[in-house]
C-alpha positions as CSV (number, residue, x, y, z in Angstrom):
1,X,0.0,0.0,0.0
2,X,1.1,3.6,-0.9
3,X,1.9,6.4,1.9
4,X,1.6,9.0,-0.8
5,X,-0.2,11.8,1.0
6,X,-3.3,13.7,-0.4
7,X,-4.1,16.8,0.2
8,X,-8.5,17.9,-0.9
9,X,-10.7,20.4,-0.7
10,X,-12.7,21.2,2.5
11,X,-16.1,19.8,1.9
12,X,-18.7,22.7,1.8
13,X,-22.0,21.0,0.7
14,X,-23.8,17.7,1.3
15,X,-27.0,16.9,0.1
16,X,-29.3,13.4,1.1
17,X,-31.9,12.0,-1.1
18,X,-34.9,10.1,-0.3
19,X,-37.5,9.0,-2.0
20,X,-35.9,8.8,-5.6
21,X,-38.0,5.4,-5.3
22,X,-41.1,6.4,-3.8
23,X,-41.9,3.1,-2.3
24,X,-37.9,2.6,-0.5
25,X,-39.6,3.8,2.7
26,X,-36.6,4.1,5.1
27,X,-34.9,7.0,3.1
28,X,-38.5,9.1,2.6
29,X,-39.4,8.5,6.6
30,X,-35.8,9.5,7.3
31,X,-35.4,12.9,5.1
32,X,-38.9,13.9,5.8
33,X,-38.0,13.5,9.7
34,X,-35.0,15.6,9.2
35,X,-36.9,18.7,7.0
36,X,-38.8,18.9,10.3
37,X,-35.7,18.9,12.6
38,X,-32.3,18.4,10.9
39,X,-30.4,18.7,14.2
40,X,-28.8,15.4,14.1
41,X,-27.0,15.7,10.4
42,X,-26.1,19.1,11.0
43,X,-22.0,19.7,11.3
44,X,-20.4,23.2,12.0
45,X,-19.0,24.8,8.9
46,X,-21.1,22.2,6.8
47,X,-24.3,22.4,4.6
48,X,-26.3,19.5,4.8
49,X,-30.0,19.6,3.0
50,X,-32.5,16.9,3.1
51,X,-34.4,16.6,-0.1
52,X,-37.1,14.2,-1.4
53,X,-36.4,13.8,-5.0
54,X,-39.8,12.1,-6.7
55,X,-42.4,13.6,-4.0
56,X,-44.9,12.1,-6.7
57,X,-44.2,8.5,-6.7
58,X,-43.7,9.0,-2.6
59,X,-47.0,10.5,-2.4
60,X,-48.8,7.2,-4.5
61,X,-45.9,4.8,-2.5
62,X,-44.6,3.8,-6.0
63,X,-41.4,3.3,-7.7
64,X,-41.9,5.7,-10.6
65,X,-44.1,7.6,-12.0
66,X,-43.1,7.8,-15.7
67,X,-39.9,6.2,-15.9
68,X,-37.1,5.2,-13.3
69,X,-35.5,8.7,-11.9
70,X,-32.6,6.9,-11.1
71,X,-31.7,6.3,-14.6
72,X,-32.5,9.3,-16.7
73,X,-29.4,11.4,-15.3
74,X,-27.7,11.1,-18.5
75,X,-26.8,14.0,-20.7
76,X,-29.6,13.6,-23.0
77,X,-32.4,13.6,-20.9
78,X,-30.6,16.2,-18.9
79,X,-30.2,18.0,-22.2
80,X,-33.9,18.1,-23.3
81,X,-36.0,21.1,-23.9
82,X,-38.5,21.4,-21.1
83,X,-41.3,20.3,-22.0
84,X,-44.9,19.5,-19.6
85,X,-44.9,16.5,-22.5
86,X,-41.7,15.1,-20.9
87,X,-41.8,12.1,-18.5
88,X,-41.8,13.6,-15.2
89,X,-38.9,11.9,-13.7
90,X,-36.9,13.2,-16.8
91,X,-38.3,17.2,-16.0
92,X,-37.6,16.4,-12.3
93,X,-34.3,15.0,-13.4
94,X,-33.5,18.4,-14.9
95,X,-35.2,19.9,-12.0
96,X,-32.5,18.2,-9.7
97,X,-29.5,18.5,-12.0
98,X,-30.1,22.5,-11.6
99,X,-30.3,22.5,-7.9
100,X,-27.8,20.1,-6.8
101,X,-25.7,20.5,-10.0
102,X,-24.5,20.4,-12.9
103,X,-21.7,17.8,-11.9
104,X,-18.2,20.0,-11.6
105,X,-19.7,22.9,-11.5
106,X,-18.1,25.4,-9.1
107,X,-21.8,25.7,-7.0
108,X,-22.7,22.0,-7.2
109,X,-23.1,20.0,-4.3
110,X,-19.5,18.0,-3.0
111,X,-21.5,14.5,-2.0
112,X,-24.9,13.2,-2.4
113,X,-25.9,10.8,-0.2
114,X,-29.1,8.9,-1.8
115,X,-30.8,6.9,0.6
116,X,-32.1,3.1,-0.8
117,X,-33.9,0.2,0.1
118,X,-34.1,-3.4,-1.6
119,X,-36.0,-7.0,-1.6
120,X,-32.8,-8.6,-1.4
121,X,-30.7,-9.8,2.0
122,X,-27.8,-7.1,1.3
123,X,-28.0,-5.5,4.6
124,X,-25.7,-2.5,5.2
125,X,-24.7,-1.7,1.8
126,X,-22.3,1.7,0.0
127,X,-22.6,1.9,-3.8
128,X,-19.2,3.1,-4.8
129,X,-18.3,4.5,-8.7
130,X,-14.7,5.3,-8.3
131,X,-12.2,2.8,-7.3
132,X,-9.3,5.3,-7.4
133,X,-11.1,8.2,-5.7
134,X,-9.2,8.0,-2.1
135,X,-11.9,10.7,-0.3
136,X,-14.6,7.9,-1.2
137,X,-12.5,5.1,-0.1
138,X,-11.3,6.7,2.8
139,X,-15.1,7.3,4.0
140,X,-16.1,3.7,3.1
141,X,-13.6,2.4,5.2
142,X,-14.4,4.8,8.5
143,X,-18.1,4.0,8.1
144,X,-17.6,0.3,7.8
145,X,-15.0,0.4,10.6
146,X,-17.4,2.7,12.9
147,X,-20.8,0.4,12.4
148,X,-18.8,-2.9,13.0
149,X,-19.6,-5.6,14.2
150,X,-22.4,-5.2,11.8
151,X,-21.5,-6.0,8.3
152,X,-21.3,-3.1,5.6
153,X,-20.4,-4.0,1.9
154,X,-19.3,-2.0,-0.8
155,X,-20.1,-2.8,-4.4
156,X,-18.5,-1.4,-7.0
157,X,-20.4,-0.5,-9.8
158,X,-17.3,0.9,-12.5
159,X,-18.3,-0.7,-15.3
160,X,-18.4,0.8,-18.3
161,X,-21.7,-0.9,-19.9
162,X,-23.5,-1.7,-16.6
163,X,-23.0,1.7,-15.1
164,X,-26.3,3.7,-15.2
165,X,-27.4,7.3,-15.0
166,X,-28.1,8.0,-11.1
167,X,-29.6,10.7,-8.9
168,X,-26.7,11.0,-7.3
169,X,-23.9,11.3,-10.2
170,X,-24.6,14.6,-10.5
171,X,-22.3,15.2,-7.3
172,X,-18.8,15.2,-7.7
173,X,-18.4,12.8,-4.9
174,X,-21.4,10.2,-5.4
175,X,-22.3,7.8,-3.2
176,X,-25.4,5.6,-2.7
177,X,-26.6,4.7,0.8
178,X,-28.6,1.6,1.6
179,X,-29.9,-1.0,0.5
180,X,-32.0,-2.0,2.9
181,X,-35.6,-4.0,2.9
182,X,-38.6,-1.8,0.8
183,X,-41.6,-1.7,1.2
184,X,-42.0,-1.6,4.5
185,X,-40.6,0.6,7.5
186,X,-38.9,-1.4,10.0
187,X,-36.8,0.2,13.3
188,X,-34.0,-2.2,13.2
189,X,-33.5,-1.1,9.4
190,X,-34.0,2.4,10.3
191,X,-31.4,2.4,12.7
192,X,-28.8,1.1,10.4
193,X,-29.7,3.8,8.2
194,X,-29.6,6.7,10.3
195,X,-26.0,5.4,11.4
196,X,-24.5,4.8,8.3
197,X,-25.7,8.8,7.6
198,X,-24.5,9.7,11.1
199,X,-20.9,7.7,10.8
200,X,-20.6,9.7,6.8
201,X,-20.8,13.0,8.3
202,X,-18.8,12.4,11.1
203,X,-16.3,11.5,8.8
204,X,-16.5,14.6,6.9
205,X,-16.9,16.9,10.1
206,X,-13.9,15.5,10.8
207,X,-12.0,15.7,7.7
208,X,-13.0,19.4,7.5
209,X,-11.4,20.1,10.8
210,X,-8.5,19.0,9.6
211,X,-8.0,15.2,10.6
212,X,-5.6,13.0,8.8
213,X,-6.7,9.6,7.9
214,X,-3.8,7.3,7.2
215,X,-3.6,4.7,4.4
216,X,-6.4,2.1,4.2
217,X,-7.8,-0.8,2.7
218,X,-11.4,-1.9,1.7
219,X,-12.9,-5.1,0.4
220,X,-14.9,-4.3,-2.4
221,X,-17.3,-6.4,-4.8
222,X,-17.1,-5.0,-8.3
223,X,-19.9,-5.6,-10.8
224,X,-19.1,-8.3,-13.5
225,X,-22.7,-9.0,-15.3
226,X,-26.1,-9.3,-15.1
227,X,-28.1,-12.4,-14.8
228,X,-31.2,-12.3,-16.4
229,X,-34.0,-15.5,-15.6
230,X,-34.2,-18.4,-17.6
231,X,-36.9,-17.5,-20.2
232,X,-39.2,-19.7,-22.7
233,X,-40.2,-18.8,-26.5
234,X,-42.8,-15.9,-25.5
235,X,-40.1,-13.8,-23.5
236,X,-41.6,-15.3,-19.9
237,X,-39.4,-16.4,-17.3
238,X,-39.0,-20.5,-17.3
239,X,-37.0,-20.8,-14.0
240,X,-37.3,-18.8,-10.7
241,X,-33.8,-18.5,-7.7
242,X,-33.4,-21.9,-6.5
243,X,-33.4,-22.2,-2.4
244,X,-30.2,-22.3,-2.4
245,X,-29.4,-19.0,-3.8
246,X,-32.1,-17.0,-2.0
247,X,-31.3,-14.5,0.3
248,X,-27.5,-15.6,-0.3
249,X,-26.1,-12.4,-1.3
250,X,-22.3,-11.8,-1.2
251,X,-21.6,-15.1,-0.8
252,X,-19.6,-16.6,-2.8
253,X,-21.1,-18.7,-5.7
254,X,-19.1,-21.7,-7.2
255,X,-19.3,-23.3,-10.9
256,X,-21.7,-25.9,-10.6
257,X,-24.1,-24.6,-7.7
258,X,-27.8,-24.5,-8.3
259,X,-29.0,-20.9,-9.4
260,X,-32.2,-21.5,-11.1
261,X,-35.3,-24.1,-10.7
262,X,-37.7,-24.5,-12.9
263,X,-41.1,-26.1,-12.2
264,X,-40.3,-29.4,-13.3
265,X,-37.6,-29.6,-10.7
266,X,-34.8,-28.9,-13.1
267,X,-31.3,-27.5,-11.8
268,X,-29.9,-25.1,-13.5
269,X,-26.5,-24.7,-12.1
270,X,-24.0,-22.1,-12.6
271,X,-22.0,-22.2,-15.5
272,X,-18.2,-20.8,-16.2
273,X,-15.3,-21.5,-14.4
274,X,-15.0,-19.3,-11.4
275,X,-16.5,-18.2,-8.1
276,X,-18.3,-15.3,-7.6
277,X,-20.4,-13.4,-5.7
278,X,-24.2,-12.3,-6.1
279,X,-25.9,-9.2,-5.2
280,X,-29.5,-8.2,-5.9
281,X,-30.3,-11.5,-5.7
282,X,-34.2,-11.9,-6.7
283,X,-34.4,-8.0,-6.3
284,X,-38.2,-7.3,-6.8
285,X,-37.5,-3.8,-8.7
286,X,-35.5,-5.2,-10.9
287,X,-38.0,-8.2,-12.7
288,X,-39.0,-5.5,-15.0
289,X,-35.1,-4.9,-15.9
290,X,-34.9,-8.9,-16.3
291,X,-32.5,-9.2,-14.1
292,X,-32.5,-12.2,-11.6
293,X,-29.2,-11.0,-9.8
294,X,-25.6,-9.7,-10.8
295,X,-22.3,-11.4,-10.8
296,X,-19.7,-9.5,-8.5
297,X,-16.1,-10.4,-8.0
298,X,-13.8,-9.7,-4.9
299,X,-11.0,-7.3,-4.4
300,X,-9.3,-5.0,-2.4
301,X,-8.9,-0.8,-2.6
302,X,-6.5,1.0,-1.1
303,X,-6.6,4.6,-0.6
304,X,-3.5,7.0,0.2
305,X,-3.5,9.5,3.3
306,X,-5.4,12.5,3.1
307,X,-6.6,14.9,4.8
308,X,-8.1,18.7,3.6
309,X,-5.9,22.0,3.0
310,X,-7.6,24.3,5.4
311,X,-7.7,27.9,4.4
């Protein structure tokens, strides 16, 4: 591992999404409890604004309206004319993208934290973009150090054809908080929410004042491919998660294990020649996307020193 030192920028602005899904409950109670008292996230010298982002699909407790809002952040449907005959969770997109952003921009906001919840057993999850950012590594590592014993994994998600267009890439450090059981809202869940927040602005109180954080080391899951269901002639799934692989996210997978089951009792193992590791395994969300789970393998980040050039 290096010792280089790095030296960034104080962090000035930090904004947390809920409700991009309007039915991911834990994020929407969450920010909606801070609009009415933000005490709790609020750090000297630090901006930190609660925001629900589709207040439409949170007020009917669906996913979307129109279209996915956590997809559309991509420079075309960022680029469109505004129009009232736009899907609204591309105008709310824009809507966003000129509040929070544009990404780089001298006034856009330093991190967005967007608050998640999924189907599948993931438990304490960080969505990371950047293996070579060292701030984001740095503040993965003090959040999973901080809430341990309880697990928190990091998945990777820099790839270049399964990367998508989030709510949160607008920020020039993105990071996605959660996932945790939808649906529903849950204290135990909750909790583990509201402390992964607590832990990430700790981190950057603390990095603002000056703190150095030495060289560290993560275990990661990076994003391989996506798994879509076994499917007959018509385009309808043929085979569903076997047993085995339910609720067996992040661990690891080896050639040969069962991965589907089909009605007639028929294995369908996995193929290849190498382990790996699921995630979103049987996500509900993402039946639509056809995708059954995604292939992840294991590695290790490591971030230099760093610590912020105070004025």
């Amino acid at each position: 591992m290096t010792s280089c030192h790095v030296t960034e920028d104080p962090i000035k602005k930090v904004a947390i999404f809920g409700g991009t899904h309007g039915n991911e409950l834990t994020g929407v109670f969450l920010v909606k409890r801070w609009l009415e008292n933000g005490t709790e996230i609020q750090r000297t010298g630090l901006e930190v604004k609660p925001f629900i982002t589709n207040p439409r699909a949170v007020k009917k407790c669906t996913r979307y309206i129109d279209c996915d809002l956590n997809r559309v952040f991509d420079p075309e449907n960022l680029g469109k004319k505004m129009s009232k005959d736009l899907p609204y969770e591309v105008r709310r997109a824009q809507e966003i993208n000129h509040l929070f952003g544009p990404k780089d921009n001298e006034y856009s906001y330093d991190i967005i934290f967007d608050l998640h919840n999924t189907t599948s057993n993931m438990g304490c999850t960080l969505i990371l973009e950047d293996s070579r950012n060292d701030f984001l590594i740095q503040m993965c590592h003090y959040i999973k150090t901080s809430l341990a014993p309880l697990p928190c994994y990091v998945y990777l998600i820099e790839h270049p054809s399964l990367k998508y267009a989030t709510t949160r890439s607008i920020a020039k450090y993105p990071v996605e908080v959660g996932p945790q059981p939808q649906g529903v809202l849950r204290a135990d869940i909750l909790d583990q929410m509201r402390k992964m927040i607590k832990h990430a602005l700790d981190f950057i109180h603390n990095f603002n004042e000056g703190e150095e954080f030495p060289p560290c080391a993560i275990e990661v899951y990076k994003i391989m491919e996506k798994v879509d269901y076994p499917r007959n002639e018509n385009g309808d799934i043929a085979a569903i998660i076997h047993p085995d692989l339910q609720d067996q996210d992040w661990k690891p997978l080896h050639p040969g294990d069962p991965v589907f089951l089909t009605l007639d009792g028929k294995i369908i193992p996995l193929g290849g020649g190498s382990t790996v590791y699921p995630v979103f395994v049987n996500e509900a969300a993402y039946y639509e996307k056809k995708e059954a789970f995604a292939k992840a393998t294991k590695l290790t980040l490591n971030a230099r020193s760093i610590r912020s050039s105070l004025p």
